[in-house]
N, C-alpha and C positions, 0 to 999 in steps of 0.2 A: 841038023846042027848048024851049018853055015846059016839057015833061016836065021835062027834064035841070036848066030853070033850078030847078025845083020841087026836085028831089033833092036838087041842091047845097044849098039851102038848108036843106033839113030836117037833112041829113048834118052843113052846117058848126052848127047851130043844137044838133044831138046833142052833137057833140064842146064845146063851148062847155058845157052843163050838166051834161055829165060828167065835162069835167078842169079848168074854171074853173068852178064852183060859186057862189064869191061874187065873181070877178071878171070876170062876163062882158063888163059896159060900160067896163072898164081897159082890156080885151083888143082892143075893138072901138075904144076908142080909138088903143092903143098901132096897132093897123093902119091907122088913118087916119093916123098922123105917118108913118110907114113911108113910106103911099103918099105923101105930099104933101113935109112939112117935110125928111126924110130925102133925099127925091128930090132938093128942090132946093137940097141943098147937097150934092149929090154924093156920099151916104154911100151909095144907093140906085142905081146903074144906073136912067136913065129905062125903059127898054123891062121891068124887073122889079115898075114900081107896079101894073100890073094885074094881077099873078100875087102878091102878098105874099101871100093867104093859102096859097093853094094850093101854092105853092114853096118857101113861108119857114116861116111858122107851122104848118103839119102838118107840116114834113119836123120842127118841132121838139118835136111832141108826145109822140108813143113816148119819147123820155128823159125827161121828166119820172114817167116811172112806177116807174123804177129806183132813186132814192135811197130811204137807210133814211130815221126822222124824223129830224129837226132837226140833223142833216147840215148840214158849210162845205163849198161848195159854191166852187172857183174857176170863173169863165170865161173862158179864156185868148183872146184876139185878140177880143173881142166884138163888135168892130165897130157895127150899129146895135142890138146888144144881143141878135142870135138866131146861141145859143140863151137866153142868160143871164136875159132879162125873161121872156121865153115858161117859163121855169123858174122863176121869182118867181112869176109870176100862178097857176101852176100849181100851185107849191107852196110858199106863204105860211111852212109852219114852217121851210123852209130859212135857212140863214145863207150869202149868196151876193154874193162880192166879183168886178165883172166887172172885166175886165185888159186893156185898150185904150192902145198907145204915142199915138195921133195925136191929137192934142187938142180939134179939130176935131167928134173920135166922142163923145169924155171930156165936151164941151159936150154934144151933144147927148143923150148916156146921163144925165146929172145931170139935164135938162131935163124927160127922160122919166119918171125917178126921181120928180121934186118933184111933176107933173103926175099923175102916177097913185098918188103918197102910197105909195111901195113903199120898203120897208126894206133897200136895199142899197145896199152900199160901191162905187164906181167908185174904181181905183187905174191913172191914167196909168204906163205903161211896159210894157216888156215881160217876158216871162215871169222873166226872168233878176234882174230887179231886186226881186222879192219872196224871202221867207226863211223864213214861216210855212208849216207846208203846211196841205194840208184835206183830210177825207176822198173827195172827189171832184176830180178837176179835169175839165172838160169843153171840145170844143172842136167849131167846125165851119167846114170849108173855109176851115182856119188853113195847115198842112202835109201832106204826104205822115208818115205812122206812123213813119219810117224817121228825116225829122227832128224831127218832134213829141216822141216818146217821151225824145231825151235831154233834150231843152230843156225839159219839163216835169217833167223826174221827181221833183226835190229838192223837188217841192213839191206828189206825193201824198206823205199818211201810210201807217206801217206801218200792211197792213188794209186801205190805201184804194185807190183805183183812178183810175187815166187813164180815160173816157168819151167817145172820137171820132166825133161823125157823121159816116159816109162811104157814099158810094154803092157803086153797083154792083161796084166795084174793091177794096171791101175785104178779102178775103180775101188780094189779091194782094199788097195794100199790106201786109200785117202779116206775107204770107210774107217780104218781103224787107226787112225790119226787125226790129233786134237789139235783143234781148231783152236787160233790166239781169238781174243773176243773181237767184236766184230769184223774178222773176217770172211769174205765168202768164197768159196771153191768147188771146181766145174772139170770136168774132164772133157779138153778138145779133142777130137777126132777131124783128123784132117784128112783127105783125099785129093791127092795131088797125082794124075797125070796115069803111070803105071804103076810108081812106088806105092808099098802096102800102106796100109793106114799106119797113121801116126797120131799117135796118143797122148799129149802132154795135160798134165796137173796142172791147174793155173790156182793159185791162192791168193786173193786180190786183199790188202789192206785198205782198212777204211781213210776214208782223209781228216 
């Protein structure tokens, strides 16, 4: 057991100086609100505070390696902000406005925001209520691809692309969801380092 404890640590300690660079103590912060402040006002499932890293923040790493630079970045349903902050810390040149109806998340994402001095936009409502697009929109364990893809679409740009974390059912889920006309859609499979593979949906709009 002390092995394994030994690995994890080295593992999460690698990932930390290779994809947060200069925001390793944000990171380590934004995971202790996760485990505690998030927990106890119900943004968190209690039985999920001992798993945020392993569950939450590496299922959200692999996407941060896909945008081009200085990419707008939306994050549709954010919830306690993963994948949306976990893609801030990641990647600083982004422009990343996260997209949360419940107000309750909206406090706590601002809080998170001010606390860790990160440059992004929280905009209470849902997807429907915004009008700007951006070249990415991203989302995780928002919808099923079937209804995701309509309710999001007015708001990638031409060129730009839908981004869905989805597990092991993705390919199913993108079989049985309609495609807007010319666009085309691909399930990435990532493999990064120790963490398991990472599956995201990409649905590219045409230009």
């Amino acid at each position: 057991m002390r092995g394994s404890t030994s690995r994890l640590s080295v593992s999460r300690e690698t990932l930390t100086q290779t994809y947060f660079p200069k925001t390793g103590p944000q990171l380590a912060r934004y995971a202790e609100l996760l485990e505690t402040v998030a927990v106890e006002r119900g943004i968190i499932g209690p039985s999920e505070g001992p798993k945020i890293w392993e569950r939450h923040i590496e299922n959200c790493i692999p996407i941060t390696t896909l945008f081009t630079e200085g990419a707008t970045v939306g994050d549709i349903g954010s919830g306690a902000g993963l994948p949306g902050i976990v893609i801030a810390l990641a990647r600083p040149d982004l422009k990343i406005t996260l997209v949360e109806p419940l107000q309750r998340r909206v406090d706590f994402l601002n809080e998170v925001i001010a606390e860790l001095g990160l440059a992004v936009t929280v905009h209470r409502g849902k997807a429907n209520s915004l009008t700007k697009p951006f070249h990415y929109v991203t989302a995780r364990a928002v919808a099923p691809l079937s209804r995701l893809i309509p309710s999001t679409w007015h708001l990638v740009r031409p060129n730009g692309a839908l981004l869905a974390i989805k597990g092991e059912s993705a390919a199913v889920e993108l079989s049985e969801a309609q495609l807007p006309k010319g666009a085309a859609a691909r399930i990435i499979e990532l493999n990064i380092g120790e963490l398991p593979v990472s599956r995201i949906a990409e649905v590219i709009k045409a230009g």
